[in-house]
Steps between C-alpha positions, in 0.01 A plus 500: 500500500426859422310767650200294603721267724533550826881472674475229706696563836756200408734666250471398152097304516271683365119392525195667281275710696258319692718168509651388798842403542483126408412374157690739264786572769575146530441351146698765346668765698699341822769323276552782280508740790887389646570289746272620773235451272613104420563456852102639531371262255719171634421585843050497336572137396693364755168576752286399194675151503511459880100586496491228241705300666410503843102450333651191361694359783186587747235323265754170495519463887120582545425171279641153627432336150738764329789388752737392176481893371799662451387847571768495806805356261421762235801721444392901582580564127217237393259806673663788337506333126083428598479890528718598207245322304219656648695818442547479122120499485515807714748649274329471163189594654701790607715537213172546240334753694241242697521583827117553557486156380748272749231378688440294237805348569412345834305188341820382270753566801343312743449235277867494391652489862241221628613269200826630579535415864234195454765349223824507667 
C-alpha cells in the first residue's frame, strides 16, 4: 500500500491503480479496515448468499421432480458458509498477487456450489 495505491474513498481500503474496488478490498482490506469495513464485507456475503440462495430455491420450484429438495429448509448460514468457501479461493488468489488471474476461478467455484447445493 504505498505510493502507487490509490485511497479508496472508504477509509482504510486501499486498491492498486487500475483495480476496482472489489477483489483486493474485500479479500483483504474490509476486515482489517474497523468495523465499517467488516460491516462492508458481511453486508457483500449476505447478498452473495441470498443470490445463491434465491438461485437455489427458484431452480427447486421450477422442477416438479426436485419437490423433496431442501433448498427452502436450508438455514441462511448454509448460503453464507457456500460463499466463505468461494471466498478463500478469492483470498489466496488475492493474497499471492493473482488478481489478473481470478477468472480462472469461475470453473472450480461453480463446480463446488452445484455439488454443494446438489448434495444436501
Amino acid at each position: 500500500m504505498g505510493a502507487a495505491s490509490e485511497r479508496h474513498p472508504m477509509p482504510g481500503v486501499w486498491t492498486a491503480p487500475g483495480e476496482s474496488f472489489g477483489a483486493r478490498a474485500w479479500a483483504l482490506e474490509l476486515a482489517a479496515a474497523g468495523q465499517a469495513g467488516i460491516q462492508i464485507r458481511n453486508r457483500m456475503l449476505d447478498e452473495l448468499a441470498m443470490t445463491v440462495r434465491g438461485a437455489a430455491e427458484t431452480r427447486a420450484t421450477s422442477r416438479p421432480f426436485d419437490s423433496e429438495t431442501r433448498a427452502t429448509s436450508r438455514p441462511f448460514d448454509y448460503y453464507v458458509a457456500l460463499m466463505g468457501g468461494c471466498h478463500e479461493l478469492v483470498y489466496r488468489y488475492v493474497s499471492t498477487d493473482r488478481i489478473d488471474r481470478l477468472g480462472e476461478l469461475e470453473e472450480p467455484m461453480v463446480d463446488f456450489l452445484v455439488a454443494v447445493l446438489a448434495a444436501a
